[in-house]
C-alpha positions as CSV (number, residue, x, y, z in Angstrom):
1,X,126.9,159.6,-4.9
2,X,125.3,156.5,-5.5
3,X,128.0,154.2,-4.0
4,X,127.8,156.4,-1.1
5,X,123.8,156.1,-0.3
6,X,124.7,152.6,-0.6
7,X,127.2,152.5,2.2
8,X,125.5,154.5,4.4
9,X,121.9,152.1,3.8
10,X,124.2,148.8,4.4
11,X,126.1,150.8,7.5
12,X,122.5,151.3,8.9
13,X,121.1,148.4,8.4
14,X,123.9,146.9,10.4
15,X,123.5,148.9,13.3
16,X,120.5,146.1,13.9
17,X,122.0,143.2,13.8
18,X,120.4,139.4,14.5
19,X,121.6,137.5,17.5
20,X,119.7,134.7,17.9
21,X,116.3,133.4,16.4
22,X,114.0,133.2,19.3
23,X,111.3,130.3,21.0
24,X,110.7,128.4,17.8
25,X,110.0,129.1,13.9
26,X,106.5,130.6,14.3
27,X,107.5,133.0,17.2
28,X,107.1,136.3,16.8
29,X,110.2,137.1,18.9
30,X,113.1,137.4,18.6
31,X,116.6,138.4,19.6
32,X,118.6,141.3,18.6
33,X,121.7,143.1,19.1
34,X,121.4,147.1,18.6
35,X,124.4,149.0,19.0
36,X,123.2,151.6,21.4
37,X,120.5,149.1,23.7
38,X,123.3,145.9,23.6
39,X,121.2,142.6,23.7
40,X,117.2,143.6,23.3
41,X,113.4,141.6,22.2
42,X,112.3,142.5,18.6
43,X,109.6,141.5,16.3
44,X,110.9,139.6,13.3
45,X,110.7,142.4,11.0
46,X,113.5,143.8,13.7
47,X,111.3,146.3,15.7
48,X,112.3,147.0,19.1
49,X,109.7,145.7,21.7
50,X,108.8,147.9,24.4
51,X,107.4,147.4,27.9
52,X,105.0,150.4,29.5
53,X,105.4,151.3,33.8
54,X,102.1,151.2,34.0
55,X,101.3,147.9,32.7
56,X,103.9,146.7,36.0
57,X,100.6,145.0,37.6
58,X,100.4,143.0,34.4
59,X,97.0,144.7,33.3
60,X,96.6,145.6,30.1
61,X,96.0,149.5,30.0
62,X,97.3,150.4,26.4
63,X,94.1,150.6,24.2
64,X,92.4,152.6,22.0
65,X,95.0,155.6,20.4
66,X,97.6,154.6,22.8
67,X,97.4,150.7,21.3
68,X,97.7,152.6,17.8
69,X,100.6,154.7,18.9
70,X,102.4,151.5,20.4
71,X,100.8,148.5,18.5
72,X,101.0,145.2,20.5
73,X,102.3,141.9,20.2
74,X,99.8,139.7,18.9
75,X,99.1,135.8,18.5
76,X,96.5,134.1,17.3
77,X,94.1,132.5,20.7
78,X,95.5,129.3,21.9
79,X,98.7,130.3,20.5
80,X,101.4,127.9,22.8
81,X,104.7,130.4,23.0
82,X,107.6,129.0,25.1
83,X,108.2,130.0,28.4
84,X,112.4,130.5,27.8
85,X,114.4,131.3,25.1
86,X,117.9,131.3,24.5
87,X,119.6,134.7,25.5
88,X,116.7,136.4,27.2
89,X,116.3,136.5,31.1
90,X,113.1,136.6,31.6
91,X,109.9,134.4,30.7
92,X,106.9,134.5,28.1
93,X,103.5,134.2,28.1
94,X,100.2,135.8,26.9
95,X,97.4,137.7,28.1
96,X,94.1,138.8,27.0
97,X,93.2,142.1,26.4
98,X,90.1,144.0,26.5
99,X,89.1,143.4,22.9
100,X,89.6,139.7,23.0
101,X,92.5,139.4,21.5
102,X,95.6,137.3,23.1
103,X,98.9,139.3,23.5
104,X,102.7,138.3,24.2
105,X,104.2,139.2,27.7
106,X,107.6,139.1,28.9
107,X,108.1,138.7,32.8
108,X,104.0,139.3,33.3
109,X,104.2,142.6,31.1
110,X,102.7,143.5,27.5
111,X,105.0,143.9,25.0
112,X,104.7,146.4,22.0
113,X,106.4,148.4,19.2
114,X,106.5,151.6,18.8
115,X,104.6,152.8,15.3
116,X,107.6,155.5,14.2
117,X,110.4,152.6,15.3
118,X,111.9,151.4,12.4
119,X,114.5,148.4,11.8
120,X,117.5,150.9,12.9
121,X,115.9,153.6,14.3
122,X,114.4,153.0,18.3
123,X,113.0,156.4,19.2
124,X,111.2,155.9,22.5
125,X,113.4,154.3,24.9
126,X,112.6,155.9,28.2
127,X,109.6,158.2,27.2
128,X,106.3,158.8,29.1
129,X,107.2,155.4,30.6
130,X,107.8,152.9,27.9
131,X,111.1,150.8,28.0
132,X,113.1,148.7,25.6
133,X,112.8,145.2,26.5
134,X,116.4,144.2,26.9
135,X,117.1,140.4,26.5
């Protein structure tokens, strides 16, 4: 039974696999490959990053319970991030949000995670809105 629990943890854990390390060593981005999504943005601790429809104007509107629900990418302020990184599409930046503190964007939008995502399980891809970032 053991041996078994151990297959299925290491058969899991593969299902989120690493593609590429992302803008530099100190970013907290980077590139994954998950079996159902293909290509897709993560946090290092392999967390799927998530965009929201109605942050599409680029305005931070995820604060409060909703910011607890889908926590957001944070860096410290004056935090330089590379615009481009190897095997994503789009472009990053930061914005401010209401509370002061700077957060990463991809293509203009806030990213996030989701708070009951974990390294191989993405649960919210398409609900109330929020997206998968896909690289």
């Amino acid at each position: 039974m053991k041996k078994l629990t151990l297959i299925l943890t290491l058969l899991a854990a593969l299902a989120v696999v690493p593609a590429a390390m992302s803008m530099g060593p100190g970013s907290p981005v980077i590139t994954i490959h998950a079996a159902k999504f293909g290509d897709i943005l993560a946090t290092r601790g392999h967390l799927a990053l998530y965009t929201w429809n109605k942050e599409k104007d680029h305005k931070v509107r995820c604060t409060g319970a909703c910011a607890r629900a889908w926590p957001p990418i944070l860096v410290a302020k004056g935090t330089h991030l590379a615009m481009h990184q190897k095997g994503a599409m789009g472009t990053f930046g930061t914005i401010v949000r209401p509370d002061g503190k700077t957060q990463v964007t991809y293509n203009g939008q806030p990213v996030y995670t989701f708070h009951a995502d974990t390294p191989t399980k993405i649960l919210c891809n398409g609900v109330d809105g929020w997206f998968v970032v896909k690289a």
